[in-house]
C-alpha positions as CSV (number, residue, x, y, z in Angstrom):
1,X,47.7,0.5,-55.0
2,X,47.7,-2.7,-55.9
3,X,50.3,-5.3,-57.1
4,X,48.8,-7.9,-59.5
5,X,51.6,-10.5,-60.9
6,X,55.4,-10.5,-60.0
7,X,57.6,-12.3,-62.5
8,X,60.7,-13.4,-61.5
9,X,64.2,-14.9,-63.4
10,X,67.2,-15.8,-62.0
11,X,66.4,-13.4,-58.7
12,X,68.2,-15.2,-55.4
13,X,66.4,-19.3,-55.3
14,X,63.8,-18.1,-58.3
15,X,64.9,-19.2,-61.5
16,X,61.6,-18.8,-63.4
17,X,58.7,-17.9,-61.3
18,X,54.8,-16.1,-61.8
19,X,53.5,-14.9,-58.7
20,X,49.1,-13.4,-59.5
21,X,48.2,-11.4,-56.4
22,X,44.7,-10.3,-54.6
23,X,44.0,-7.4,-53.2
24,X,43.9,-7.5,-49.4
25,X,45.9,-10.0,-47.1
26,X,48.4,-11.9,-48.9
27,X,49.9,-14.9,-47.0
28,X,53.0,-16.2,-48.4
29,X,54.5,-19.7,-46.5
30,X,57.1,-22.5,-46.8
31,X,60.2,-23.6,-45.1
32,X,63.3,-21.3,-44.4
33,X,65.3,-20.8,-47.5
34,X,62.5,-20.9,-50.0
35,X,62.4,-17.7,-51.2
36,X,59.2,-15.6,-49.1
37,X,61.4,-12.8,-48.0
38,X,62.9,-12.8,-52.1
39,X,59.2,-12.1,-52.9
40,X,59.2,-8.9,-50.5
41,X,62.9,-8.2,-51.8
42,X,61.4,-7.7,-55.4
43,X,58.8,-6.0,-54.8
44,X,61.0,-3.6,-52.6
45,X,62.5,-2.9,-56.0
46,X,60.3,-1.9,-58.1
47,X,59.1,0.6,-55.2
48,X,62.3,1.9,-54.0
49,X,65.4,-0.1,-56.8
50,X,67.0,-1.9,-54.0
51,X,66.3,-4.5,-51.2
52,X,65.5,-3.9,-47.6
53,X,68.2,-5.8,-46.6
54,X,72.0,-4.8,-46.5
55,X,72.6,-6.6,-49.7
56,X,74.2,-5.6,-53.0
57,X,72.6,-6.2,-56.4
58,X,75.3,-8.8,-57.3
59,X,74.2,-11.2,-54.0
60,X,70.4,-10.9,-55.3
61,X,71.1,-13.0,-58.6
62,X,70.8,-16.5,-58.5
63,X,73.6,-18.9,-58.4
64,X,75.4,-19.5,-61.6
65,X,73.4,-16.5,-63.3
66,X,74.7,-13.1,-64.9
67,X,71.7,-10.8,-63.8
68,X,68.8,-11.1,-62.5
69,X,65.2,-9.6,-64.0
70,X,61.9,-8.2,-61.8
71,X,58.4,-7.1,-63.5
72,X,55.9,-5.7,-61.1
73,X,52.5,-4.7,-62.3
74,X,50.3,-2.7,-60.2
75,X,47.1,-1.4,-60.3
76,X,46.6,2.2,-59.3
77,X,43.6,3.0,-56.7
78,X,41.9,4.5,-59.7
79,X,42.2,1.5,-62.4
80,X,45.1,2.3,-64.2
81,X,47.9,-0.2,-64.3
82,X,51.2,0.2,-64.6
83,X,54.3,-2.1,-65.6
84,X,58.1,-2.1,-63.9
85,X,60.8,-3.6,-64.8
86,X,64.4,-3.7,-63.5
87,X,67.2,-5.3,-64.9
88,X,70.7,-6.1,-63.5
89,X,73.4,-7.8,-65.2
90,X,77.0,-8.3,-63.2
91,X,78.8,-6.5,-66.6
92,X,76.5,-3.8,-67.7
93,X,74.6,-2.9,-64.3
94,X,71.1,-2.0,-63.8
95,X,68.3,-0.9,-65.9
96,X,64.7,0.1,-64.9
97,X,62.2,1.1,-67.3
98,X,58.1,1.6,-66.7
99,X,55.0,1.0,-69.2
100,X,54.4,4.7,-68.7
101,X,58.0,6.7,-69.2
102,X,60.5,4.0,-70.6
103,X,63.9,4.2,-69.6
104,X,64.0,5.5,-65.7
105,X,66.4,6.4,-63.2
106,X,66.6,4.8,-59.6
107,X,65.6,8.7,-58.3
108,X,62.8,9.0,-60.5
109,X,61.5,5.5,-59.9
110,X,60.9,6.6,-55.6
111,X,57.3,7.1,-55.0
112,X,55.7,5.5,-58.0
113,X,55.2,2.7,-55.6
114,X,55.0,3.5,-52.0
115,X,55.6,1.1,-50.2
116,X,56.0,0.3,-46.6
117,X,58.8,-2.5,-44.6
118,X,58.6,-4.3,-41.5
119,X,61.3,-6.6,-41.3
120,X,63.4,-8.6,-38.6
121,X,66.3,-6.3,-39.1
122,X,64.1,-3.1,-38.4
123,X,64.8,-3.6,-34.6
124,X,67.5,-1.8,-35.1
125,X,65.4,1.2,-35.8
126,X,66.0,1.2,-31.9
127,X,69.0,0.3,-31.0
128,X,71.3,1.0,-34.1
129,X,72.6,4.3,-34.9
130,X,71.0,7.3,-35.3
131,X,71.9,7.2,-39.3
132,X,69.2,4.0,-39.2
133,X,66.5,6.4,-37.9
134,X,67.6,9.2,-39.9
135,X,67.2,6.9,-43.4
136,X,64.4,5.5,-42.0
137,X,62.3,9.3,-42.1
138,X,64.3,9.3,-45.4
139,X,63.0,6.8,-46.7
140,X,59.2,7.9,-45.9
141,X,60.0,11.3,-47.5
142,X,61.5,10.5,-50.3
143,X,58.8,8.7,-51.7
144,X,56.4,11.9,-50.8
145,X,58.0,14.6,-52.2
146,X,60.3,14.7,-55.1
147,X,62.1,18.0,-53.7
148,X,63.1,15.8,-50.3
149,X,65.0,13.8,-53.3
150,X,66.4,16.7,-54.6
151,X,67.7,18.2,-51.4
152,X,68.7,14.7,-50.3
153,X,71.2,15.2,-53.5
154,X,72.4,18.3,-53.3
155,X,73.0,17.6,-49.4
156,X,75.1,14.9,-50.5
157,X,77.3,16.9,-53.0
158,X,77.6,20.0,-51.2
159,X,79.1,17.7,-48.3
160,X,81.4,15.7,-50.0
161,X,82.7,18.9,-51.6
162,X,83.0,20.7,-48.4
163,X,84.7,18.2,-46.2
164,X,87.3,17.6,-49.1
165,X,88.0,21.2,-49.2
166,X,88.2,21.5,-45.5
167,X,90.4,17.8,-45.6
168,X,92.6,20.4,-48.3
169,X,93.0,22.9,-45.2
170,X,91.0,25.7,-47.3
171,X,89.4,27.1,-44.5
172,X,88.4,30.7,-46.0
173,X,88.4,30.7,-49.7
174,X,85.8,31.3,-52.0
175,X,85.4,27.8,-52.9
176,X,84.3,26.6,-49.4
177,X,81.6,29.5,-49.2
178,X,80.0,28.4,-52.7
179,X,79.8,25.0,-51.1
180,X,78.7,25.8,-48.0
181,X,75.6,28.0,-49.2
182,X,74.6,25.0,-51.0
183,X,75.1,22.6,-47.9
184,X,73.1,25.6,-45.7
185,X,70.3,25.8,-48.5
186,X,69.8,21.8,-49.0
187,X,70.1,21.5,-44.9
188,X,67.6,23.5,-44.3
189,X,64.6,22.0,-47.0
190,X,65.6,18.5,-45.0
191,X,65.4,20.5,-41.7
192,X,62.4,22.0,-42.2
193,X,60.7,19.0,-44.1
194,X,62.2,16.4,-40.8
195,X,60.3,18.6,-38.7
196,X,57.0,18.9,-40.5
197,X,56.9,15.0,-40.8
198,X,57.8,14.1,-37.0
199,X,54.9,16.1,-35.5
200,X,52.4,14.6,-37.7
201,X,54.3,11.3,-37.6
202,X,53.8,11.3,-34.1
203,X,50.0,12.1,-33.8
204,X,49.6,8.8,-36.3
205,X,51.7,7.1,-34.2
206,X,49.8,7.6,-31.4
207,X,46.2,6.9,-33.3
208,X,48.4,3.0,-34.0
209,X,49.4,2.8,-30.1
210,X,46.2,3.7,-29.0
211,X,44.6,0.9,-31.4
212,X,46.7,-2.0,-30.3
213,X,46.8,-1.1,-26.8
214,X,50.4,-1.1,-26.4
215,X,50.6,-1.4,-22.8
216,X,48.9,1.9,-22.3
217,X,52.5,3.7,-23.3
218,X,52.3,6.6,-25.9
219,X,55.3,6.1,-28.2
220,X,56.9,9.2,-29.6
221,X,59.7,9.7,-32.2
222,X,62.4,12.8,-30.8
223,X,63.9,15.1,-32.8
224,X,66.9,17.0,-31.8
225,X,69.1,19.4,-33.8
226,X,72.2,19.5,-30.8
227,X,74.4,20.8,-33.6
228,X,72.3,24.1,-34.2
229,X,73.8,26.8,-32.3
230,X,70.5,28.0,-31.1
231,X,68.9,24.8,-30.6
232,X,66.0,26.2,-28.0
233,X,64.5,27.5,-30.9
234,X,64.7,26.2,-33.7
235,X,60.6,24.5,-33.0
236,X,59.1,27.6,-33.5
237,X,60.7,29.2,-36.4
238,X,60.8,25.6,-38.5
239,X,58.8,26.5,-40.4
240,X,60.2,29.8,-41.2
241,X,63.4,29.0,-44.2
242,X,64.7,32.3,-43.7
243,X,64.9,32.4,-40.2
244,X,66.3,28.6,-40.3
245,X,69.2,29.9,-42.5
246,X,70.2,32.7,-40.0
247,X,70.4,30.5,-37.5
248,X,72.4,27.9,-39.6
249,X,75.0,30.6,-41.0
250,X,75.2,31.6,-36.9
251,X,76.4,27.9,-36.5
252,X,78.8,27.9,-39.0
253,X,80.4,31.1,-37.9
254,X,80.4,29.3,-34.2
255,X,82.3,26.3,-35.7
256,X,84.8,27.5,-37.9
257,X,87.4,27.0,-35.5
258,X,86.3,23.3,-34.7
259,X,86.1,22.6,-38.4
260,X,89.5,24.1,-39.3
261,X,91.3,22.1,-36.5
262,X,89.1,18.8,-37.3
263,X,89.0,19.4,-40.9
264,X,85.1,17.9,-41.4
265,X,82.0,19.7,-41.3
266,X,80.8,19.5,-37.8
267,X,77.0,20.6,-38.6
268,X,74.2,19.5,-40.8
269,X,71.8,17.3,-41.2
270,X,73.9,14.0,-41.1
271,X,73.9,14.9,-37.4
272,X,70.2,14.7,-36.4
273,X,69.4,12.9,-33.5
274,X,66.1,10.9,-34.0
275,X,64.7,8.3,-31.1
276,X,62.0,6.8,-30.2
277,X,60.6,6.5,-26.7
278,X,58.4,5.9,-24.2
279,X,58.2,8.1,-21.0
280,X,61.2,10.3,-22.6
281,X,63.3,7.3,-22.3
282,X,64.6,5.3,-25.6
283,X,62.1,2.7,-26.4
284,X,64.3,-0.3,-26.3
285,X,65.3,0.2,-22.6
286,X,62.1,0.0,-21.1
287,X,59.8,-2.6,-24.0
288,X,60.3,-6.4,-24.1
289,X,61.3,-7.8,-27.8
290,X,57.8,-9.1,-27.6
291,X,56.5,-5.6,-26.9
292,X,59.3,-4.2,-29.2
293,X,58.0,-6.0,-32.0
294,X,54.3,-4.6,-31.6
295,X,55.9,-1.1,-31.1
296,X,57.2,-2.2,-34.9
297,X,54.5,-2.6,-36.5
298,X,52.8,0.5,-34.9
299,X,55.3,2.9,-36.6
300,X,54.4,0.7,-39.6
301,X,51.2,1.5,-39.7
302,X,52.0,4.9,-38.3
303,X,54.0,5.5,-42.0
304,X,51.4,3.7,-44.3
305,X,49.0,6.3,-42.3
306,X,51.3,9.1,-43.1
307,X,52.0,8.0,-46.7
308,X,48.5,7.8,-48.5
309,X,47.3,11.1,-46.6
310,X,50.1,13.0,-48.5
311,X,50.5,11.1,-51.5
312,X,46.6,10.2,-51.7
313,X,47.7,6.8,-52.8
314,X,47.6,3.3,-50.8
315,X,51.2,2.1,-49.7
316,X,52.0,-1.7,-50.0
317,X,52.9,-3.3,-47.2
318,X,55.6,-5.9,-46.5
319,X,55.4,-7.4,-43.2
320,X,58.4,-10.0,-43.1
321,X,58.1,-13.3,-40.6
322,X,56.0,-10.7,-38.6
323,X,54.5,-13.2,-35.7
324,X,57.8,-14.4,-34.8
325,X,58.9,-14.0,-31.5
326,X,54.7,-13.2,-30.3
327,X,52.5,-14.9,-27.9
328,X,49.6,-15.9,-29.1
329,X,47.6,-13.6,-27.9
330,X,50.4,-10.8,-29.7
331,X,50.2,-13.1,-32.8
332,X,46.0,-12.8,-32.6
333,X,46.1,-9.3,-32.4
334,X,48.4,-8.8,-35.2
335,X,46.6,-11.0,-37.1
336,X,43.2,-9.0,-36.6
337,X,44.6,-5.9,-37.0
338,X,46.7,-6.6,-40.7
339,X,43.0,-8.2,-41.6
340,X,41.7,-4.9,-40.9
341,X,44.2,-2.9,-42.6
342,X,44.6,-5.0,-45.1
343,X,41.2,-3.3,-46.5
344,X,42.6,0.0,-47.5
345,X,46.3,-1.7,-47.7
346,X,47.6,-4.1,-50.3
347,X,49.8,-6.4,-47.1
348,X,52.3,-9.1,-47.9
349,X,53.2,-11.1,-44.8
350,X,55.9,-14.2,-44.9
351,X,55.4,-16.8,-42.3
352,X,56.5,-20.7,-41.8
353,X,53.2,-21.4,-41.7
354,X,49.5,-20.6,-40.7
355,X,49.3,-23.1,-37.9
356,X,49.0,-20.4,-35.8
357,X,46.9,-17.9,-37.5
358,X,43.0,-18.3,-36.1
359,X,41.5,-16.2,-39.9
360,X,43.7,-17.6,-42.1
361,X,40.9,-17.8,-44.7
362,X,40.9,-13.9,-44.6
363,X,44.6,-14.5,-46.7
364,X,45.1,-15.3,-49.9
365,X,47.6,-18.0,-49.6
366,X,50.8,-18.7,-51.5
367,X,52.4,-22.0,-50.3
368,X,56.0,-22.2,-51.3
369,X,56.7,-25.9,-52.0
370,X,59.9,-28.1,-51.6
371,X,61.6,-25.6,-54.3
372,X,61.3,-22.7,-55.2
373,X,59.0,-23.4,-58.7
374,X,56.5,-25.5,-56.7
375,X,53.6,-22.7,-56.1
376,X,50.5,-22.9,-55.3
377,X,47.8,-19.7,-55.1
C-alpha cells in the first residue's frame, strides 16, 4: 500500500497543511518541534484511530482549536485508492468515515491500513512491562484478523464482568460461570492465535537478524503461559481449542480459592509473559542502546514481514528519528537496508537532517521549514 497526499487542519503545529507522497523512501526533516513525528502521528490514525504515542485525542489539536481533521489517501497494491478521514472535535468526539463504507467505527477501521511503528518510546518494548509486549503482538494481530478483534472484545467484557462479580464476593453463582465461559472461550482464540504468531514471528525475526548482522546473536521473542495450570504442555496441544479449554477450566478449578480470597481473576490472557532475548537472557541486559536500537528495527521488519504474508498487502512503515543514537557505520546500514525495503514498503523516516545519510537521493525529501506551512517536496 501506498499513501499519496495527507491533509492536515488544526492537527498539533499544522494548521493547514498538503503533504503528496512517493512510493518508496520518504525523508521527512527540520528542526525539533516542527511537526515530523505529527506527520507519522496522522498517518498512525488513519491505520490504527490513535497515535503511537501515550497521548489523548484532545492534546493532538492545535492550540486554540476545537478539533482537529486527518484525510489519508492510499493506494492499494492493486490500483485502487481509497480515502480516510477522521474527525475530532473536543464537544462531539471523533468521527471516521472512508470513500468505500462511510461512517466507520475505530474497530472496523484496524487493518484497512497496516501499518508498522518504530519509534523512540518503543525501547520500552524491552524493558517496560510485559502489558507493552503483550499490546505490542496485539497490535500486529489485530490488524490481521478481524476475529483477534473480536476476541480482544469479548476478553475485555467477560473480564470486567467477572472481576466485579468476584469484587461482589459471588464466588459460585450462576452469574460468574456465564462469565467465565465467555472469559475461557475469548482466552483461548487469543491463546491459541499468540502462539501461532510467535513461532512464525520468530523465524522472520531471525531472517531480519541474520540480514543486519546483529552481532551474530539470534533474537527470539518468549512466550510463557505461568498462569496455566499445566503449563508443560500447553506447546503441543495449541493448536488444539478443545484441549486448550480443558486445560483452562483445570486452572480455574485450581484457583478458585486464590480468586475468592483475592477477589480478581488470577488467570487469563492479561497475564502472558512475552520477552525478548538473546541467549535465553532478556535482550536489554546483555545489547548496548546502540545495538538495542538495531535489535528495533529488526522486529520491525520482522512484523512488516509477518504482516503482508498474511494480509497479502504491503504495511507502511513509520520509522521515527530512527538514526539517532547510531554510529555511522549503524546509521549506514540502516540507511541501506530501509532503501532496500523501501522497494516492497511504503517507509516514512523523520530525521534532523540528511547530513549524515550517504544515499540520500534514494529519498524523496520533505524539508520542514521555519514553521510548520513552509514545505517543500
Amino acid at each position: 500500500m501506498t499513501v499519496t497526499q495527507l491533509d492536515l487542519e488544526h492537527f498539533r503545529c499544522h494548521t493547514h497543511a498538503t503533504f503528496a507522497f512517493e512510493p518508496g523512501a520518504v525523508l521527512i526533516t527540520g528542526p525539533n518541534g516542527i511537526g515530523k513525528t505529527s506527520i507519522l502521528e496522522a498517518i498512525n490514525l488513519a491505520s490504527v484511530s490513535k497515535s503511537f504515542l501515550p497521548v489523548s485525542d484532545n492534546e493532538l489539536v492545535a492550540f486554540n482549536a476545537s478539533g482537529y481533521r486527518i484525510t489519508t489517501k492510499v493506494r492499494h497494491d492493486l490500483g485502487a485508492a481509497l480515502t480516510i478521514s477522521i474527525e475530532f472535535d473536543r464537544t462531539t468526539g471523533k468521527r471516521i468515515s472512508t470513500s468505500a463504507s462511510g461512517p466507520t467505527s475505530a474497530q472496523d477501521l484496524i487493518g484497512l491500513i497496516p501499518c508498522v511503528v518504530l519509534a523512540t518510546l518503543h525501547r520500552e518494548l524491552f524493558t517496560g512491562e510485559p502489558a507493552i509486549r503483550r499490546s505490542f503482538v496485539d497490535r500486529i494481530l489485530a490488524q490481521c484478523f478481524a476475529s483477534y478483534k473480536h476476541a480482544l472484545w469479548r476478553h475485555r467484557t467477560a473480564l470486567r464482568q467477572r472481576n466485579r462479580l468476584l469484587a461482589l464476593g459471588h464466588g459460585h453463582d450462576s452469574e460468574l460461570e456465564v462469565w467465565t465461559e465467555e472469559l475461557i472461550d475469548a482466552s483461548c482464540e487469543i491463546v491459541q492465535r499468540r502462539w501461532q504468531f510467535v513461532e512464525r514471528f520468530n523465524q522472520l525475526l531471525d531472517d531480519t537478524v541474520r540480514e543486519l548482522h546483529f552481532n551474530h546473536e539470534t533474537i527470539a521473542l518468549q512466550y510463557e503461559l505461568q498462569w496455566l495450570c499445566t503449563y508443560d504442555g500447553v506447546r503441543s496441544d495449541s493448536l488444539d481449542l478443545e484441549a486448550l479449554r480443558t486445560t483452562m477450566r483445570a486452572t480455574v478449578e485450581e484457583l478458585q480459592a486464590v480468586e475468592r480470597e483475592r477477589m480478581t481473576t488470577q488467570w487469563g490472557p492479561q497475564r502472558d509473559m512475552l520477552t525478548f532475548c538473546v541467549r535465553q537472557r532478556p535482550l536489554y541486559t546483555v545489547a548496548s542502546q546502540g545495538q538495542q536500537k538495531i535489535a528495533l528495527y529488526a522486529i520491525k521488519l520482522a512484523e512488516a514481514a509477518y504482516i503482508h504474508h498474511v494480509l497479502d498487502r504491503a504495511p507502511i512503515l513509520l520509522l521515527d528519528d530512527v538514526f539517532a543514537d547510531l554510529d555511522s557505520t549503524n546509521v549506514g546500514m540502516l540507511e541501506s537496508s530501509i532503501i532496500e525495503h523501501s522497494r516492497q514498503w511504503q517507509t516514512f523516516v523523520t530525521a534532523p537532517s540528511d547530513a549524515s545519510l550517504r544515499h540520500r537521493t534514494n529519498f524523496h525529501h520533505i524539508l520542514l521549514g521555519k514553521s510548520a506551512e513552509s514545505l517543500q517536496t
